[in-house]
C-alpha positions in Angstrom: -10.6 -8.4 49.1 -9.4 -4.7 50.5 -11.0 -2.1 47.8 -7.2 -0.9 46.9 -6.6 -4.3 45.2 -7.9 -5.0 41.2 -10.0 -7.5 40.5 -8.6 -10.0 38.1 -12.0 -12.0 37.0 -14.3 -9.7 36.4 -14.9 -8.1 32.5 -12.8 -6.4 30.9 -12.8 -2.5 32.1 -12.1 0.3 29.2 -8.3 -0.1 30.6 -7.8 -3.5 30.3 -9.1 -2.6 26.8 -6.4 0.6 25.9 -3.9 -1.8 27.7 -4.6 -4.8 25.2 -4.9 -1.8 22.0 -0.9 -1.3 22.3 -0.9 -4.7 20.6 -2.6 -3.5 17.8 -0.6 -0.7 16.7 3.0 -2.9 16.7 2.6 -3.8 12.8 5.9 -4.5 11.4 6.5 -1.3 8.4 7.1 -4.3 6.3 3.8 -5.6 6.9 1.7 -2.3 6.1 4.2 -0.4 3.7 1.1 0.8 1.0 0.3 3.0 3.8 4.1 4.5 3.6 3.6 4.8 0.0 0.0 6.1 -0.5 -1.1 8.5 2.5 -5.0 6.6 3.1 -7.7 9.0 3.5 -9.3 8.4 6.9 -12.7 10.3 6.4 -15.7 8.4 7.6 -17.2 6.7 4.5 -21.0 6.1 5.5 -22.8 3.1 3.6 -20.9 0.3 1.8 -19.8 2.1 -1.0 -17.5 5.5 -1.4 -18.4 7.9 -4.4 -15.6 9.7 -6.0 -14.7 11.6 -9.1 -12.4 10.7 -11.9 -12.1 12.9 -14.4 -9.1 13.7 -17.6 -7.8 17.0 -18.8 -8.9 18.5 -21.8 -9.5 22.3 -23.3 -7.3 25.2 -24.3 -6.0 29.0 -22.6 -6.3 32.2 -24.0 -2.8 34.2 -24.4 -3.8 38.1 -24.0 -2.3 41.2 -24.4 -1.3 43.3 -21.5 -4.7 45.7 -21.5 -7.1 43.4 -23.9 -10.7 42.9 -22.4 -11.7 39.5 -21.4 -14.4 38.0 -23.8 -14.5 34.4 -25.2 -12.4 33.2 -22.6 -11.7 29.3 -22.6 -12.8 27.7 -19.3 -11.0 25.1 -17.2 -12.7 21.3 -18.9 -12.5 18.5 -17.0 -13.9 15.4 -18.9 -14.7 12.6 -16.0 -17.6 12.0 -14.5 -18.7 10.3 -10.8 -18.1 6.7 -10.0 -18.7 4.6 -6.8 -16.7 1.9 -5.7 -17.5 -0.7 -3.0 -16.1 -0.6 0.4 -14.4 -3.8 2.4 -14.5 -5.0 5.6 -11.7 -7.1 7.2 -12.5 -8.8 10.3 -11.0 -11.1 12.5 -12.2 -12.8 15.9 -10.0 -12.2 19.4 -10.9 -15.2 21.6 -10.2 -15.2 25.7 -11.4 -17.3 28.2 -11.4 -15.7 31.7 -7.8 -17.4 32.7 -6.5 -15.1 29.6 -8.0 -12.3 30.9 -6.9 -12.1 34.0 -3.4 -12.8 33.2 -4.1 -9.4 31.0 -5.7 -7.3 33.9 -3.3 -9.1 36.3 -0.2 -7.7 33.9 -2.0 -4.2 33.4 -2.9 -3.6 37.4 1.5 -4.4 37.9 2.5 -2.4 35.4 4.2 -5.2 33.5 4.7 -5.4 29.8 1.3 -7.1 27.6 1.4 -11.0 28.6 1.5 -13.6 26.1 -2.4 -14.1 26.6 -3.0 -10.6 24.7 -0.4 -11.6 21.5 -3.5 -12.3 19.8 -3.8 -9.0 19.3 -0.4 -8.2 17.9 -1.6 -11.6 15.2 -5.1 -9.9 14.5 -3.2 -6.5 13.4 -0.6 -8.2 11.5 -3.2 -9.9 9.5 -5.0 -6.9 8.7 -2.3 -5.6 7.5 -1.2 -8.1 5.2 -4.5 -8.7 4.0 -5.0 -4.4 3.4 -1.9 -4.5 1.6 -2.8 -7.3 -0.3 -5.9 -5.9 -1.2 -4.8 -2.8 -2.4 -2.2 -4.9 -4.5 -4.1 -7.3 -6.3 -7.5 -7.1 -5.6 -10.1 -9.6 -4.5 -11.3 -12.1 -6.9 -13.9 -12.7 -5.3 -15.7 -9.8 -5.5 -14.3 -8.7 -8.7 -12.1 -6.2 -7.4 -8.5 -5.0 -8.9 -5.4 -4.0 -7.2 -3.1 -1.4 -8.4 -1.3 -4.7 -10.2 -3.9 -5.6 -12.2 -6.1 -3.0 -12.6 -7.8 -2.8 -16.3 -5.9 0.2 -18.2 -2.9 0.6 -16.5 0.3 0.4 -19.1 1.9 -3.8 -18.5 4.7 -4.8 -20.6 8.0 -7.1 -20.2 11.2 -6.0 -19.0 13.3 -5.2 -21.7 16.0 -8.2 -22.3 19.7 -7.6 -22.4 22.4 -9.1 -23.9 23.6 -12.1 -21.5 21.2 -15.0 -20.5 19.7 -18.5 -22.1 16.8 -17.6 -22.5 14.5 -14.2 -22.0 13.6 -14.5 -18.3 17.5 -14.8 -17.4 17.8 -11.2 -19.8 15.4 -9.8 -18.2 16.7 -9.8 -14.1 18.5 -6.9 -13.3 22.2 -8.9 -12.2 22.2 -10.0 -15.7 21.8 -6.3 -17.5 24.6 -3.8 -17.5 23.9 0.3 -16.1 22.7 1.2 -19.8 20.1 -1.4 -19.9 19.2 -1.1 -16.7 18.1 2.7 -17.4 16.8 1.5 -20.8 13.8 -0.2 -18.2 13.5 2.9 -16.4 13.3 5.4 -19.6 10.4 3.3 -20.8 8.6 3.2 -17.6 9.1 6.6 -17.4 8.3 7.2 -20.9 4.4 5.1 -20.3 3.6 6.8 -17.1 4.3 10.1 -18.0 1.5 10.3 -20.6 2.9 12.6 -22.7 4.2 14.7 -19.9 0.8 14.8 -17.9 2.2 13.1 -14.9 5.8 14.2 -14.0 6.9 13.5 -10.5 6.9 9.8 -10.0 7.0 6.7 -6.7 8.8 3.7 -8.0 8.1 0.1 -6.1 10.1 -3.3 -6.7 10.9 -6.3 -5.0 12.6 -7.0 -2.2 15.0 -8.9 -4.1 15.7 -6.5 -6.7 16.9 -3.9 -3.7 19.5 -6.8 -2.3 20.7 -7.1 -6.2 21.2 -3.2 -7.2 22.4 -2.8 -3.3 25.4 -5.4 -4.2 25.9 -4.5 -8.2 28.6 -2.0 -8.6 27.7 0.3 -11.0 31.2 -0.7 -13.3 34.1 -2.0 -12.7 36.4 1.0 -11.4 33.6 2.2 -9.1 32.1 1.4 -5.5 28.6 3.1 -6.1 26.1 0.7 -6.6 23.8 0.1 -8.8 21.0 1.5 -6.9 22.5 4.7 -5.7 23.3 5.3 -9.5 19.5 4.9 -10.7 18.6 7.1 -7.8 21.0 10.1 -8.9 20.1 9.3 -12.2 16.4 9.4 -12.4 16.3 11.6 -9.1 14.5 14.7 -11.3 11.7 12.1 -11.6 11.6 9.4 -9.1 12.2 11.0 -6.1 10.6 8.3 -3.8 11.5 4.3 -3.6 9.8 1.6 -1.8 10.6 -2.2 -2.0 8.4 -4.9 -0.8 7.3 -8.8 -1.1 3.9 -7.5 -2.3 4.9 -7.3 -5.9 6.9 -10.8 -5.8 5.9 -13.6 -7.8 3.3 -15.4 -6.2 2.0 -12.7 -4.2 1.9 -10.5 -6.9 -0.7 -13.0 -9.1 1.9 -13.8 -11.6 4.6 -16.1 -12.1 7.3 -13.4 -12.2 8.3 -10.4 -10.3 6.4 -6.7 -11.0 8.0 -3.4 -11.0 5.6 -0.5 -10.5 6.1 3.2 -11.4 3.5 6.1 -10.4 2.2 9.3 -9.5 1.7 8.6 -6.2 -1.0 12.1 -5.9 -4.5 12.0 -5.4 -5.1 12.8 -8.7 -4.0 9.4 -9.6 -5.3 7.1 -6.7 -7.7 6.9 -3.6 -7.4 5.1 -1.0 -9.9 5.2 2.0 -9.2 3.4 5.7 -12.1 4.7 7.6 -11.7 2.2 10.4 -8.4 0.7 10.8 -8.2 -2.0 13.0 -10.9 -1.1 15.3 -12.0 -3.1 18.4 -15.8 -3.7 18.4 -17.7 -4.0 21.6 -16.6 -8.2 23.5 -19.6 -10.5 23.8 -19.3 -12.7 26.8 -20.8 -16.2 27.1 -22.3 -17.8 30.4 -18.5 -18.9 31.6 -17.7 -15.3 31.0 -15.1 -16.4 27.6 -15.0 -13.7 25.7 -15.4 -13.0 22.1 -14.1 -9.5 20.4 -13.9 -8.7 16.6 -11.5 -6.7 15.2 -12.5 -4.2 12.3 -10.9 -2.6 9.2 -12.8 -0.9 6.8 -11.0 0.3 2.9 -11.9 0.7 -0.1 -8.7 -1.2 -1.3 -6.8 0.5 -4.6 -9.1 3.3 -6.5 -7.5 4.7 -9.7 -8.2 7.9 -11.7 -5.5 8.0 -13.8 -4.9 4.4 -15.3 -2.3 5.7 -17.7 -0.3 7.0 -15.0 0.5 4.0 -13.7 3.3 1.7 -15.3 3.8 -2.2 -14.1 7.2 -4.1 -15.9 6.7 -7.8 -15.5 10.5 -9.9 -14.8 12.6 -7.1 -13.6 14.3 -8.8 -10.2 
């Protein structure tokens, strides 16, 4: 073989591997849209668990006089304390034998586009993803871990009901609530998260479904804004960011109706650590040269500081 040409079925070199790595960074926004809502903290977290601080405001000022002397002066409180909370690994095995493989090196020493053989990596990213997001969601039962849904403190209640329907569930979905009632929903979550005016600026997430109803409810009769552009002028002094997504559906939410979540998104309120995400770990080969690589992605899932800052309304779709 003249040495210009590439060997095709030999292991793969560290450009086969960046070649094959395009695949893993092709995650639909649909598929990973926490990370769109809460900015993950990628700092190395050693160990299997991450120590943080959570803490609540407490304490008092002093109001002086222009030319009075500092004495007895209040100091800045903080009542909290340090916590730890464990870290979690998702992992997923990348199988090719060596007629894969040299498809892939083949492909890569062309210049063509990633071959079919290396779609197992788009697959292996798009499951860490939905697993990460599900995570951060509802937890792991498993290992006794919440999710931002579920997690112990956080103010829960039912959608208010409005006046047309059989029966409660009907009252509560938004196509079946008038402009009025609708903001009735939205002045109580408000009303929860704010905590007495602690927490001020706030990130509002529904499902997907509720966007396709407020998108095609006009907001009355006479007019062609919807619905949804209404709340948002409405409420835009509070909510200024909006996010809708499967992950708060029934069923995937953990309950038999749709969620509605509304929160200070600020790291104050929640922590959220990716220290590896989606990381290829070095391929074992066996004696016919198949190989074997597992794909890493290290979080620490949902952490909350500030329970009371974080409102879910069960029914509201």
């Amino acid at each position: 073989m003249p040495q210009s040409e590439t060997r095709v079925d030999a292991a793969f070199t560290k450009e086969d591997f960046t070649y094959v790595e395009q695949e893993l960074l092709t995650v639909p926004k649909e598929e990973l849209i926490v990370r769109e809502i809460i900015q993950p903290d990628p700092t190395p977290v050693p160990g299997h668990h991450v120590e943080y601080r959570w803490y609540g405001s407490q304490g008092e000022t002093a109001l002086l006089a222009a030319g009075s002397k500092a004495k007895d002066l209040p100091t800045v409180n903080m009542k909290g304390g340090r916590d730890t909370a464990p870290m979690f690994r998702i992992v997923n095995i990348i199988e090719l034998d060596q007629t894969d493989r040299e498809a892939i090196q083949y492909a890569r020493a062309k210049g063509l586009p990633v071959p079919d053989e290396a779609f197992q990596y788009s697959e292996a990213a798009r499951q860490h993803a939905e697993d990460e997001q599900k995570l951060f969601f509802t937890g792991a039962a498993d290992f006794n871990k919440k999710g931002i849904l579920n997690y112990a403190g956080i103010n829960s209640e039912n959608a208010s009901t409005g006046v047309i329907g059989a029966t409660d569930t009907e009252k509560r979905l938004a196509a079946n609530k008038t402009s009025k009632e609708l903001l009735k929903d939205f002045a109580r979550m408000l009303q929860l998260s704010s905590n007495g005016g602690i927490f001020k600026k706030f990130t509002f997430v529904g499902p997907s479904n509720l966007e396709e109803t407020l998108l095609t409810m006009p907001y009355n009769d006479t007019s062609e804004t919807t619905m949804l552009e209404f709340l948002k002028d409405k409420l835009k002094s509070k909510v200024d960011r909006w996010f809708f997504t499967n992950a708060v559906a029934a069923g995937n939410n953990g309950l038999a109706v749709d969620s509605c979540l509304l929160f200070e998104a600020s790291r104050r309120v929640i922590k959220y650590r990716v220290p590896q995400d989606v990381v290829m770990l070095p391929a074992i080969y066996d004696v016919l040269q198949s190989m074997q690589q597992a794909v890493v992605t290290k979080t620490s899932g949902c952490i909350l500081l500030q329970e009371k800052a974080v409102t879910r309304i069960d029914g509201l779709s």
